[in-house]
N, C-alpha and C positions, 0 to 999 in steps of 0.2 A: 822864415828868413834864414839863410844861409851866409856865412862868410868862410871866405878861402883866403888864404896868404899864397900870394906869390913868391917865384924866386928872387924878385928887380926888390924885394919888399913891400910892394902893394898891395893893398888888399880888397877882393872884388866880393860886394856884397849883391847878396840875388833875392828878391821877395815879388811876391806880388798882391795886386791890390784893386780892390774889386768897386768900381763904381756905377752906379744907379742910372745915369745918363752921358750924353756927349759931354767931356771937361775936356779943359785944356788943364793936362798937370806939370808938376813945377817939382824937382825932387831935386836934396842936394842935402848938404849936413846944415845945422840950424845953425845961421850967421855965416853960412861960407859963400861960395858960386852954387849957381844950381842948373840944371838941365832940364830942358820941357819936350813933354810930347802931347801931343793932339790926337785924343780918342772920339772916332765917331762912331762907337755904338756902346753899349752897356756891357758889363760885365767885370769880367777878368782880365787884370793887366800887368804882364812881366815889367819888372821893374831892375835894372842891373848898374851899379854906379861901381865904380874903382876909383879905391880912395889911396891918398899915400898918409899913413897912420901910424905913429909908433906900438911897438906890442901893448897891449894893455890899459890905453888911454881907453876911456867912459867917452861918448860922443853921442848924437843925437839926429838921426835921419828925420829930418823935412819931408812931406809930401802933401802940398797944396794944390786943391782943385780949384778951377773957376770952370761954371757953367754956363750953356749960351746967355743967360737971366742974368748973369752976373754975382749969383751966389759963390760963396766962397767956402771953401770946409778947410782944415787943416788935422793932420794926423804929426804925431812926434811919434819916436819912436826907437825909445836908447837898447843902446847896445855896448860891447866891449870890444877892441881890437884883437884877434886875436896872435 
């Protein structure tokens, strides 16, 4: 996982994240908005969110799968502002 600060003060975090089958994922901070993408095949998946963040706040990236089955997984995933 990477994070970068902007100049506007934003900050763009970059990870990625590898799953087993077709999901539909669901990424955003835990309790905020979130953004989805639809992966049809397995593997590895760029993951890129820009968040506006104060320096140094403690947060927590979300990233929820559901698969064709309707299984569901969840990943957390804290981090710091930097």
């Amino acid at each position: 996982m990477t994070l970068k600060r902007l100049r506007d003060g934003s900050v763009v975090l970059r990870t990625r994240v590898s799953v087993a089958s077709q999901a539909h994922l669901f990424f955003g901070l835990a309790g905020g908005a979130t953004h989805e993408k639809l992966v049809l095949q397995p593997g590895s998946v760029p993951v890129t969110v820009r968040l506006h963040l104060k320096r140094g706040v403690s947060v927590k990236l979300r990233v929820a799968a559901v698969d064709p089955f309707k299984r569901k997984a969840v990943l957390l995933l804290p981090f710091r502002a930097p």
